[in-house]
N, C-alpha and C positions, 0 to 999 in steps of 0.2 A: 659640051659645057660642064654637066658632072667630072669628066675625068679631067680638064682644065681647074676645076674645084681642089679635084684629091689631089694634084699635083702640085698646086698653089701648100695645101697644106702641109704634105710630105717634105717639102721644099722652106717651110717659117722657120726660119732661126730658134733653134733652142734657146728656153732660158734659163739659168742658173736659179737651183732652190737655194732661199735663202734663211737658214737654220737661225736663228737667235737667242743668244745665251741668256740664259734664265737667273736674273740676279733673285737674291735673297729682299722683296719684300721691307722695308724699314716703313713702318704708318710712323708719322710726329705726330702728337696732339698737337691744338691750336696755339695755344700759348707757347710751349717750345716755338713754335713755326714762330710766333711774331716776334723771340728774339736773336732768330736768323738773318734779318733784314740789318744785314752790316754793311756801310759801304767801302765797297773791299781793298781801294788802295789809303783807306785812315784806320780800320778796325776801329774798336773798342778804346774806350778812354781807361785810365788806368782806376776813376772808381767806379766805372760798370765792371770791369774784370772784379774790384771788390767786392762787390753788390753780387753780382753767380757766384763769385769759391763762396760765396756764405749760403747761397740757396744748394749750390751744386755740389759742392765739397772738389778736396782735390782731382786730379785726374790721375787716381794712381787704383790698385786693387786691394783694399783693406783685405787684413789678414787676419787671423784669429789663433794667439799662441793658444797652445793645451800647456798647463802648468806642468813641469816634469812629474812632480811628486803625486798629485792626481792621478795621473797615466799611470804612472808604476802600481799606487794604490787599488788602480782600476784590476789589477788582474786576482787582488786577491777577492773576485768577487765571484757568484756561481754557486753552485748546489752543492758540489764537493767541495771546494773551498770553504764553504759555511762550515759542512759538517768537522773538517780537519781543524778549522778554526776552533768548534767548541770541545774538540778533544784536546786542541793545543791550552784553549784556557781549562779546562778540565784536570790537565796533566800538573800545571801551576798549581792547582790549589789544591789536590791531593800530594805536593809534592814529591809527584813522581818526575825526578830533574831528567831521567834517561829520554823517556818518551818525549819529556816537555822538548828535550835539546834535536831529538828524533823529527818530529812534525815540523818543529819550528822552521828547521833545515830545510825543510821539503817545499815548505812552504814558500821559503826565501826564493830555492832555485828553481823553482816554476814560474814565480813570477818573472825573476830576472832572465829568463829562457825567452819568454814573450815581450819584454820590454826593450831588449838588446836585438832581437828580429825586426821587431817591427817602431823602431825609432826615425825610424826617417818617414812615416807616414803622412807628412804636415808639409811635407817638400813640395807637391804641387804647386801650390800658388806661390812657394818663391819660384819655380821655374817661371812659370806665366810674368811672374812681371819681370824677369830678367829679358824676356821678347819685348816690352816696350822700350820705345825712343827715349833717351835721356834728352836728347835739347830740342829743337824747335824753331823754326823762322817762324814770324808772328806780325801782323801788323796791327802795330799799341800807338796810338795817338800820333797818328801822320806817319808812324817811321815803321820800315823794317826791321825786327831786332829778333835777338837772338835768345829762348826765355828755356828756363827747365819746363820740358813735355808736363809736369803733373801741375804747372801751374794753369793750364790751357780751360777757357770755360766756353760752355754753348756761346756760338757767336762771332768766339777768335777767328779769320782770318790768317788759314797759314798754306806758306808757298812749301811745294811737293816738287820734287825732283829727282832725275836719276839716280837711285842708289838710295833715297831716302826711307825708314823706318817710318809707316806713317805714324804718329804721334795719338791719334784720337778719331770717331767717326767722325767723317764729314762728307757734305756732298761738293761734288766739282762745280766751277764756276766757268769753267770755258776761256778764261781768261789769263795771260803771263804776269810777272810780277810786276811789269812795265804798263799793264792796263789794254796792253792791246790781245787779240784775241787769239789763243795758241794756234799754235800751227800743227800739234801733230796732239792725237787724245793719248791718255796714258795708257801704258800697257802695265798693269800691278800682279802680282806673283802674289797669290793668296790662298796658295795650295794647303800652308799649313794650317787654315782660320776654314777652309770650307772643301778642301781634298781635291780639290778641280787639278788637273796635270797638264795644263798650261795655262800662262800667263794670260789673263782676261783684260781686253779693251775697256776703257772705261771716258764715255765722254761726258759734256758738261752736264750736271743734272743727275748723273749717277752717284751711288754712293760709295766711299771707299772706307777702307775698314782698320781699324787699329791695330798695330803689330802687321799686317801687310808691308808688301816692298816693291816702291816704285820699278818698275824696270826697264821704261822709255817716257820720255817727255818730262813736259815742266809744266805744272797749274796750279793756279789758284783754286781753294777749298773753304767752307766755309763750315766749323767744326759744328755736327750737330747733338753729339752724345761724347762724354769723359766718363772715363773712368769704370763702376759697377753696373753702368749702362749698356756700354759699350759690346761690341759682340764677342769680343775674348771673353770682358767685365764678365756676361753672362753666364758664361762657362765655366769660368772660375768661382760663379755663384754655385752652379749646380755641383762642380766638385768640394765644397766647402759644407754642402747642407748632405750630404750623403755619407753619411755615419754610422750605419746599419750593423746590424752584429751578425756576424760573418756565419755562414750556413755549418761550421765545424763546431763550432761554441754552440750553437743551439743544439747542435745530439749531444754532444758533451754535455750541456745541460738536463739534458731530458732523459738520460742514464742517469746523472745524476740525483733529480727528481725520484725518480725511482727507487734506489741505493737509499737517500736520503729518508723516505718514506717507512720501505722497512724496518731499515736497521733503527729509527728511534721508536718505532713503536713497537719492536719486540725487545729492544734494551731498556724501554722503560717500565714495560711490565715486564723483565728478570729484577729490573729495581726492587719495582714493588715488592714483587714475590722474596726476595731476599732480604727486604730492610722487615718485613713481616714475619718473614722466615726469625731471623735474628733477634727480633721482640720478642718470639715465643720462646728462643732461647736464654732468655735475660730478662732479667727483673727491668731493669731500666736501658734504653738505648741511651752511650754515650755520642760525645761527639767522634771518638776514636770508632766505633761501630759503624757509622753514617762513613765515616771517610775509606774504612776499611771494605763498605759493601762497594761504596761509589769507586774505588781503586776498583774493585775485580769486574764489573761493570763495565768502565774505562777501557780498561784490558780489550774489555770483547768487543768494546766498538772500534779501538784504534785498529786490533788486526780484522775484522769486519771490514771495515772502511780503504775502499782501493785507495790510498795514499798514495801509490805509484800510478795510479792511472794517467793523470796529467802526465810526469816524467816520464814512463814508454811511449806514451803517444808523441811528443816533441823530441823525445831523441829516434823514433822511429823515422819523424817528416826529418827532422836535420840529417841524419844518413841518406834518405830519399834524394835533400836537397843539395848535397855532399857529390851524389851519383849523376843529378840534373845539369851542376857544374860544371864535370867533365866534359859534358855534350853542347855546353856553351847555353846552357840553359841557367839563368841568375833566378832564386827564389827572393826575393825582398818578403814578404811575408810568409813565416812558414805554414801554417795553416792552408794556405793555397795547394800546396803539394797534394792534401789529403781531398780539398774542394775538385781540382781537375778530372780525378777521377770520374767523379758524377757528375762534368758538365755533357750536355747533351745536346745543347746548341751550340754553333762556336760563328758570334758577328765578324766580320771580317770588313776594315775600312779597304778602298783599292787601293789607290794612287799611293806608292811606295810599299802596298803591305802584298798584296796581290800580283801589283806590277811592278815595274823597276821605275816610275816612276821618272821616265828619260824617253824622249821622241827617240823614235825606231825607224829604222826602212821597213816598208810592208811591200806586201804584193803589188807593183804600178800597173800604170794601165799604158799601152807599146802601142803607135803607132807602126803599121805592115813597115818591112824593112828593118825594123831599129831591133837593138837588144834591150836587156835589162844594164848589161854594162856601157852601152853607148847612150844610154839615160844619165846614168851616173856619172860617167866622164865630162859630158856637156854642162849635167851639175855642177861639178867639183870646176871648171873652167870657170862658168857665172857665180863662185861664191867666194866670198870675202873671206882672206887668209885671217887666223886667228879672233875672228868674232863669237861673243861668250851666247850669240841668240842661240837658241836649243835650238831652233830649226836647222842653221846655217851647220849647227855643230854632227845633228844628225845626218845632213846629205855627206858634209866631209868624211864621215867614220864610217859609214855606209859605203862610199865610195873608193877608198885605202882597204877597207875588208875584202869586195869582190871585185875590184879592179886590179889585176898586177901590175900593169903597168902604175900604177899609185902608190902601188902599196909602200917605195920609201920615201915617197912626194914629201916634202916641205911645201908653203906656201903656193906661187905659182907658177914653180919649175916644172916642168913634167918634159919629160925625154919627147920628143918628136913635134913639140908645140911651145910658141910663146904668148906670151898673155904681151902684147903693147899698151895696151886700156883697161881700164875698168870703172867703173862707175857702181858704187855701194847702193843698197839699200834706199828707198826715200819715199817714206810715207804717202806722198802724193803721187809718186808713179807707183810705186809698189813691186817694183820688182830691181834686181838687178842686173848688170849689162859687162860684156866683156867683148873687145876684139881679141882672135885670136889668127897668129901665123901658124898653120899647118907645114913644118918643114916636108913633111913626105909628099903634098897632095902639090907644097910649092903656090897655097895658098891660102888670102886671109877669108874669116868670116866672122860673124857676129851670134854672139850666143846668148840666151835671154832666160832668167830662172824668176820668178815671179807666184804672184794670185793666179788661180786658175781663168777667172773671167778677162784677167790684164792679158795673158799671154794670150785664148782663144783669139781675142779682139786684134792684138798684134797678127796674127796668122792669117785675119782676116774671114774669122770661125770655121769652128768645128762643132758641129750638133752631136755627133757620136763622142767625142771629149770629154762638151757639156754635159752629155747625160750618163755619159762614166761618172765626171765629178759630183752629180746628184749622185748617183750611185754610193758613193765613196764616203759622203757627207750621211746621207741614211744610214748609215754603219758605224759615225763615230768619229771615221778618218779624215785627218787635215790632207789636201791636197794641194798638190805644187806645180805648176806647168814648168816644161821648160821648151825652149825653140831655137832653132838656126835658121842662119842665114841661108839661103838655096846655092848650093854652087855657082862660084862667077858672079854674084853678086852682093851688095852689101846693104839691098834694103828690102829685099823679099825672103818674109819668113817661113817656115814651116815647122809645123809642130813635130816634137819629138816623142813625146806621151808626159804623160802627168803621177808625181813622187805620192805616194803614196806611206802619209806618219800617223802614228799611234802608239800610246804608252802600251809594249806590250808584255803581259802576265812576265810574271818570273817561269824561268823553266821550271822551277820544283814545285811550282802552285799548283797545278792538275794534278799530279801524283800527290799531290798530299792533302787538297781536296777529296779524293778519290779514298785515301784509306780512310783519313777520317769519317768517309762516309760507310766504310767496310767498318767500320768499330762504331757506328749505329750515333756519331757526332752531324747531325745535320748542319752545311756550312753555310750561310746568308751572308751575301754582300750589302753594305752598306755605305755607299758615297755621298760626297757631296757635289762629284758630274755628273755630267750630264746625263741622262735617261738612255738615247741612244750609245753614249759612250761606253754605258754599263752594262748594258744589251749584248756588244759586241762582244767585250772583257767576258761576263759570264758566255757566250757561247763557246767561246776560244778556252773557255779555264773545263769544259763538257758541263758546265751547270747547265741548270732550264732556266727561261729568257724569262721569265715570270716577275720581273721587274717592274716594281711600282713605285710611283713620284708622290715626294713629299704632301702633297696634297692628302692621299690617301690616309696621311695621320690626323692628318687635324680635321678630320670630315666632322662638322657639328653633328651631323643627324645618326651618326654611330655611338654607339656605346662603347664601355670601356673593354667590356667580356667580347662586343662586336670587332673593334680593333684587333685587340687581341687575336683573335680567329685570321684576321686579316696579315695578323705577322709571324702568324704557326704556319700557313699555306704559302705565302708569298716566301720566293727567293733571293729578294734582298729588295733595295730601295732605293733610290738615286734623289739628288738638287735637296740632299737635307743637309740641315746645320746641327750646330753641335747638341741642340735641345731634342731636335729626331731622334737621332744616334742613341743619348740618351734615354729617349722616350720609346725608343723599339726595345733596349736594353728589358726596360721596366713592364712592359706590355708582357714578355715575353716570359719576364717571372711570377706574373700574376698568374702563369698558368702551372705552376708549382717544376717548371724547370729551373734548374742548375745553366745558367748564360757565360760563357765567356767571352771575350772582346779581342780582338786586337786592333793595333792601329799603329800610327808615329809622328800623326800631328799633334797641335794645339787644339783641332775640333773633336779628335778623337776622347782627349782626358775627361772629361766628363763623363763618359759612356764607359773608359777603362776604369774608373773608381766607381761607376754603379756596378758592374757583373759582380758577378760570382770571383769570377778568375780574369783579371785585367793583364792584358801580353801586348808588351811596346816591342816594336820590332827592332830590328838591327839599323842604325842610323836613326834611331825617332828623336823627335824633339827631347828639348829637358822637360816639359811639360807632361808629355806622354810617361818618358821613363820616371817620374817622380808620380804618378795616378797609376801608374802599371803594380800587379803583384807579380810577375813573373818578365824577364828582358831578358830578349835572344840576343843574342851576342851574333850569330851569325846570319848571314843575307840568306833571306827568303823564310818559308813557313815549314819546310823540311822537318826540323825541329820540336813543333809543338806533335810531331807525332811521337815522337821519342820521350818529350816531356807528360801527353799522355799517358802510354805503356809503362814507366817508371810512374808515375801515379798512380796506375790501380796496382801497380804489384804491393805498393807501399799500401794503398784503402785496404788492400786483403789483409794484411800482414796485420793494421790497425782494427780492423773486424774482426780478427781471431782471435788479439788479446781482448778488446772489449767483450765477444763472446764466453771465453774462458774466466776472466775477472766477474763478470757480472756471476756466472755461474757458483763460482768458487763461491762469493759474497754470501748466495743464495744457502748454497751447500752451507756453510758456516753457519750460518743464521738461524737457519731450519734446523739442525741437528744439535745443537748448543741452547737453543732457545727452546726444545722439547726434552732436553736430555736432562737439564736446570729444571724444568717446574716437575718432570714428571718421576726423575730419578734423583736429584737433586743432588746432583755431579756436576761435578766442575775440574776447569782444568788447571794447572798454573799456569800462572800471568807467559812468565816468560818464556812457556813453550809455544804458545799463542801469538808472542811478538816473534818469536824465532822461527815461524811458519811464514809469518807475512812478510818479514822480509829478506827471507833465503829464497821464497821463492818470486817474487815480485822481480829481485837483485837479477834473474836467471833467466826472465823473460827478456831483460830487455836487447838481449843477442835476438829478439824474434824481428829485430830491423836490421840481418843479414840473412833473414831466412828465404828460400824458395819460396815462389808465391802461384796461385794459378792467376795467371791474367786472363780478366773476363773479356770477352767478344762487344760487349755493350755496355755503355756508361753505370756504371755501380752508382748503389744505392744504399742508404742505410733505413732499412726497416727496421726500427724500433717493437715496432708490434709483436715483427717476428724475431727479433733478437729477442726480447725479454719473458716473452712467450717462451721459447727452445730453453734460454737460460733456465726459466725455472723449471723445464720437464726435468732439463738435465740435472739441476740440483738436487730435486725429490730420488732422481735415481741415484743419486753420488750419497744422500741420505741415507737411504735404504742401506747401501752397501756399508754406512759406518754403521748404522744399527744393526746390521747383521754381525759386524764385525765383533760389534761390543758384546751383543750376547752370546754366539759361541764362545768369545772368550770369557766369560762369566759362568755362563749354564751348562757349556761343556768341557772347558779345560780349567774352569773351578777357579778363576784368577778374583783373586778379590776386586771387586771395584773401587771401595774404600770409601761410600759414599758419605758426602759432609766431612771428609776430613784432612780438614787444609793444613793443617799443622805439620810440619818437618818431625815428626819422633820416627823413634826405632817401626812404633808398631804398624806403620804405615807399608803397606807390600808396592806400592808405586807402578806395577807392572804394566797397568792398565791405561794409566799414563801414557805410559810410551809405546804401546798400542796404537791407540786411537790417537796420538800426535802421529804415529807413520803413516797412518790411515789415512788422514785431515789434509797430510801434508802430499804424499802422491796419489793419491787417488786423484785429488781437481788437476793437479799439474801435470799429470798425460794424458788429460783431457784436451790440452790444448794441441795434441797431435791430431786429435779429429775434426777441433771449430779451424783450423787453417784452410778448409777450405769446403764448400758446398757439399758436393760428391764423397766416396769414399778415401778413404785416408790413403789408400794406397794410388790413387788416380795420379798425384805430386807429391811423392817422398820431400819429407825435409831437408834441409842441410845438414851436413856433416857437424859445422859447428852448431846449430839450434840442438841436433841432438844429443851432440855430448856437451854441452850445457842443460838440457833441462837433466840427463840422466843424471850427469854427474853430482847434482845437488839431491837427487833422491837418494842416489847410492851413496851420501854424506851422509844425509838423515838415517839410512839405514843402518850405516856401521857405530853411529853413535847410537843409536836404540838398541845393537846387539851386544855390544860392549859399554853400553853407559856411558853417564859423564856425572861428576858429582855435584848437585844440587841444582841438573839439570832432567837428566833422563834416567832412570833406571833399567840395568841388562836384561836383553827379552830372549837374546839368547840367536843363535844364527834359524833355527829352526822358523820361529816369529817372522824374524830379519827378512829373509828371505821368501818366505811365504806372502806375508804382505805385499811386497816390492811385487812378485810377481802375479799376484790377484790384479792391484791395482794397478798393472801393468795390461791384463789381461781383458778388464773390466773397460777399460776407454776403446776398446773395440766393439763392445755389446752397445756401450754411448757412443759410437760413430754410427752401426744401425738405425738408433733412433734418433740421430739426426737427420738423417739422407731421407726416413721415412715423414721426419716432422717438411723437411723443405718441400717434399713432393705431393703432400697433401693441403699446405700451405698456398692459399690463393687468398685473393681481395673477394671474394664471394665466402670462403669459409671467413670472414674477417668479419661482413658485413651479418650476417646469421650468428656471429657468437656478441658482438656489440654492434648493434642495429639502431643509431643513429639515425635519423631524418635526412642529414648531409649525404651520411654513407649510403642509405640506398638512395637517393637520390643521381648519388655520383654514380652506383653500382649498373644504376636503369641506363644514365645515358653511355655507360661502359657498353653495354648490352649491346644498346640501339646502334651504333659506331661498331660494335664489331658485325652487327646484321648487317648493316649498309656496305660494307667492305667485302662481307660474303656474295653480295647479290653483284658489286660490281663484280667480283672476280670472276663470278660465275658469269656474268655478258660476256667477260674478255674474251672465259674459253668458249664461248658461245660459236662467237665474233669467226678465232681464228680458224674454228670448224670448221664454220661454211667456209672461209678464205683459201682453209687447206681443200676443201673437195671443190673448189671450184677451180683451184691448182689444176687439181688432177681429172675433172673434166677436161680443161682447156689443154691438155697437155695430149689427154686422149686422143679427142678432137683433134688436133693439130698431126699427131702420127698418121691416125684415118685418112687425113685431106692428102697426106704425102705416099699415104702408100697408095691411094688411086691415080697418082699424076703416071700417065704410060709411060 
């Protein structure tokens, strides 16, 4: 009786699992809901249509110009811009015209540098609404008619068809235009509204989506949302409100903050000290006295003031972005070039960005007997010559690949075979049918490619089939049966095995996953398929399957720091729409990382104008490519590795001037601003100007320089930039003070103090001293901030070097030989001595940099400014690295014992073999 039991069960027909696509969620309130109740072959009277466009507005996506002249204005705005500003009107009213016409210029072309980059900014949402429908069937007071899509309100009634734009959201009606009830549900292509990588079934009661595209069948809809509602609408919302100031402008600022701090508060007390000074010289201050101290003042904040720091830094990204080019990498914003550097996550959408976004052959499943190419041949016999369905198109390509005998097939010629029949596609059978004559075999049969459960059922089942195609469907993969006829006859089938599709990765997506993951870029998928689909995709790309569904965002009982955690450990996300996408973006920068994106839909833009670094792929929508900061030009993600490694060479390259400028600032400031109250020397104006911009001019070859590329996403420590900058200034101080008194107290040079006047009795020497001093001592400094380690670890370029020397060895030959009413002759002795102290001395300042980096930690950070946050952040630093120690130490626990119990069992196993007689 038992084994009658187990035989009964061994023996039950398999059944097929049945997976179901997980749409997107649309709640109506009530009120919407009650003016859905349209009856669908009269619609809407034409004053209800007037009555919603006045509640509901048009159905189109408002847009919001930025005024040109605003935008342009915008860039003179920032910390150093203030300051350049107030020496620009400074300059005006001491009218000094050189300096004024000097700044002004600078001024002009920084802004116009950023203006002209980044003018297409505003493009997105004209791409967005270039994907909506221009006209519309509609049924308006009894009739069908034909209206512009942006007139369409909650309510309308509109007929949906092959090849149609859907026009606005609505849900289906189940019904033809005719009133009678369809005959087949639609199939809508909505890859580029939610990333799915095939066309999803849609029956009555579902909702379909704007900018989608019908791609089988015909029905009635009944529109429920237009326009900023809509699910594009949405999207277009989120890229519109996301306006952020970009992570490069904020260190730009906060150096400048810096800069701006010192230099007015030790140029206001030289003020002081000098308009005081100047009273005691004078009975009465004129106004000529005030304008004469506030000139020499002026002087020392315009060459103070990195005026060129803006213009190195953007002609450095526009060469970066010059080299990015070559490699088919587009910067639309140049600032991006500098941001790439420091991303350290990179979201990755799949469906076209990951994958090729095109049904593939996969691995099938072979009935005993058959091949993989006598799969495909039987295919390629039951499939319809020249149909655009992705399936039909995948078995045929699939099939001319590894079949030869196919491989120059047209339609349904094929050498040794004739097709007499065929019977296409048809919703209610679900499969397709073909007789064919075998001239070799001298007979006919019948071949059947189809649904997997249609073809079993034809055969007459197959349990082991059905529970391959479970198999096959838990993984992702659309399955296909196909069968014949049994020899000799023309109504008994057999299975052949079952087609096995799936969008599959690009070939260069693992390898470049893979580096990016060797340069410390964590990579996260992000779709809008399915769960299982993604599962697959990241096993096949060697990601970890740690794939979680959109659900996992919006969990009420989580917090936002909770989420978060949730999207630093998870490896990517699947069934999200374009507010996820966006909201993982967001999540993921609230944890002080640098995010970038890619994609090439419509769901994707929203999420590429939140990162950091926004990358439309090769083929992506307008949508995409107008939200994007950077567009590959070429197929697959190969690229963003390249765009990468050209990014940090250029971060270094912008980290070395900013180190050396800031330092220089320091130096100036500090030795000018002690030399003025306590020696009460000064220098002329226009050796001062003639410092700052000979060598500023000199720098800006450091965007052809050799750079070290770091291993790991860079970063801009501020703390420890302005930190090092100022050890480094105090030491570049020292060494003018040193300068200035042996040449005082031991080679007896006058210093001439207080005496600005051009006469005879002025000795000048000292002058031109301390301007050679001033001027290369900081400027081969910056052969040591180029990079971490020591200078000699990555030699310079050939050109960086004979540009920075060849403007010191200028300044030299004109301080040994003079210039008249500029330098006075110090003679080659001076000349040459100078040049090579301060040549000698940036190597003593490369030591105590390598020594400042290596003692440099977030613990000596939190001990020297001991904030609440900072230790706070410093403890759970702690706790996170303890946790990490104690797993690691289980690990090697683990394989200990695994490894001696190796080599027990291995002992063990020789012993039992050397007793066998």
């Amino acid at each position: 009786m038992e084994l009658d039991e187990k035989k009964n069960a061994s023996e039950k027909e398999a059944e097929f699992e049945v997976h179901q696509h997980i749409d997107v969620a649309e709640d109506l309130p009530p009120e919407l809901e009650a003016l859905l109740q349209t009856e669908p072959l009269k619609g809407l009277t034409s004053s209800e249509v007037e009555e919603r466009m006045v509640k509901f507005g048009k159905n189109e996506i408002s847009e919001k110009k930025t005024n040109p002249i605003l935008k342009f204005l915008s860039y003179f705005t920032g910390a150093i811009a203030y300051l350049i500003e107030l020496a620009f009107i400074l300059s005006g009213v001491v009218e000094d015209w050189i300096d004024f016409g000097i700044i002004g210029g600078l001024l002009v072309i920084n802004a116009l540098i950023g203006f002209i980059e980044e003018s297409k900014a505003d493009a997105a949402l004209d791409a967005l609404k270039n994907t909506l429908a221009l006209k519309s069937r509609v049924f308006r007071d009894n009739k069908l008619v034909e209206v512009e899509s942006s007139t369409l309100v909650p309510g309308d009634v509109i007929a949906v068809r092959l090849g149609d734009i859907i026009p606005a959201d609505g849900r289906l009606l189940g019904i033809s235009v005719d009133g009678s009830e369809a005959e087949v549900n639609l199939q809508v292509d909505q890859s580029a509204l939610t990333g799915e990588s095939l066309p999803v079934e849609k029956k009555r009661g579902d909702t379909i989506y704007s900018s989608s595209i019908c791609k089988q069948g015909q029905m009635l809809a009944v529109v429920t949302k237009t326009g900023a509602n809509t699910f594009i609408g949405r999207a277009a919302n989120l890229i519109s409100i996301t306006n952020e100031q970009g992570h490069f402008q904020k260190i730009v600022n906060q150096i400048g903050n810096f800069l701006v701090i010192i230099t007015l508060t030790m140029v206001v007390i030289i003020f002081i000290y000098l308009i005081l000074r100047r009273k005691a010289e004078v009975d009465k201050l004129s106004k000529t006295d005030v304008f004469d101290v506030l000139r020499d003042v002026l002087v020392l904040t315009v060459a103070a003031i990195p005026v060129g720091l803006p213009t190195v830094m953007s002609v450095t990204m526009a060469v970066g972005a010059k080299q990015l080019a070559a490699k088919q990498v587009i910067v639309k914003r140049l600032t991006a070039v500098e941001e790439m550097a420091s991303v350290s996550v990179l979201c990755s959408d799949k469906t076209g960005t990951l994958t090729l976004n095109k049904l593939t052959f996969d691995e099938p499943y072979l009935k005993p007997g058959y091949t993989k190419e006598d799969l495909l041949l039987y295919s390629y016999l039951a499939s319809e010559p020249g149909a655009n369905d992705p399936i039909e198109l995948a078995v045929r390509t699939a099939a001319k690949r590894d079949v030869p005998l196919l491989a120059e097939c047209t339609g349904h010629t094929i050498p040794g075979f004739k097709v007499t029949s065929f019977v296409p596609f048809n919703p209610a059978t679900k499969l397709t049918q073909a007789t064919v004559i075998d001239h070799h075999a001298r007979e006919s049969f019948k071949v059947a490619k189809g649904a997997p459960q249609v073809i079993v059922k034809l055969v007459g089942g197959d349990n082991e089939a059905t529970h391959a195609v479970n198999l096959l469907a838990r993984r992702g993969l659309r399955a296909l049966g196909v069968a014949r006829t049994v020899p000799g006859t023309l109504d008994q089938w057999q299975l052949i095995g079952m087609i096995s599709l799936l969008d599959p990765p690009r070939p260069d997506s693992g390898e470049t996953i893979r580096r990016c993951e060797d340069m410390g870029v964590v990579v996260k998928m992000v779709t809008g398929d399915q769960l299982i689909i993604a599962k697959e995709v990241a096993a096949r790309l060697g990601m970890s399957r740690a794939i979680l569904d959109a659900n996992s965002l919006t969990d009420p009982e989580a917090t936002d720091a909770q989420l978060a955690d949730r999207c630093l450990h998870a490896d990517g996300f699947a069934q999200v729409i374009p507010e996820h996408k966006y909201r993982v973006v967001e999540l993921l920068q609230s944890k002080n990382l640098l995010v970038g994106m890619t994609g090439d839909g419509v769901n994707d833009a929203p999420a590429l104008k939140k990162a950091n670094v926004g990358i439309a792929v090769h083929d992506c929508t307008d949508a995409a490519r107008s939200a994007a900061d950077i567009v590959l030009l070429a197929p697959g993600l190969s690229t963003i590795v390249d765009g990468i490694l050209t990014s940090r060479a250029i971060f270094q390259r912008m980290r070395s001037y900013a180190l050396y400028r800031i330092t220089s600032t320091v130096h100036f400031l500090i030795f000018f601003f002690i030399i003025t109250l306590a020696f009460r020397w000064q220098m002329k104006a226009i050796l001062l100007i003639f410092i700052a911009v000979l060598n500023d001019a000199a720098t800006l070859v450091i965007s052809v320089d050799n750079a070290q590329i770091s291993r790991r996403p860079d970063k801009w420590r501020i703390g420890q930039l302005i930190t090092l900058s100022v050890i480094l200034g105090c030491f570049l101080t020292a060494l003018s003070f040193a300068v200035f008194f042996v040449a005082r107290d031991v080679f007896h040079i006058p210093d001439d103090a207080g005496k600005q006047s051009e006469d005879d009795t002025k000795d000048g020497r000292m002058e031109t001293i301390i301007y050679l001093n001033v001027s290369s001592a900081p400027h081969f400094t910056i052969f040591s901030t180029r990079l971490g380690g020591f200078f000699w670890e990555n030699l310079p370029s050939l050109t960086f070097t004979a540009a920075i020397l060849a403007t010191q060895v200028f300044a030299m030959f004109i301080s040994i030989f003079g210039i008249k009413n500029l330098t006075t002759a110090i003679g080659a002795g001076w000349g040459v001595s100078l040049l090579a102290i301060s040549l000698a001395y940036f190597v003593v300042l490369d030591a105590v940099k390598v020594f400042v980096f290596r003692m440099w930690s977030f613990e000596l950070t939190v001990r020297l400014w001991p904030t609440r946050a900072r230790k706070e952040r410093l403890r759970h630093k702690k706790e996170r690295i303890a946790v990490q120690e104690r797993v690691h130490a289980n690990v090697t626990r683990v394989r200990a014992v695994c490894k001696i119990f190796q080599v027990f069992s291995h002992t063990c196993l020789h012993s039992g073999n050397s007793s066998v007689p």
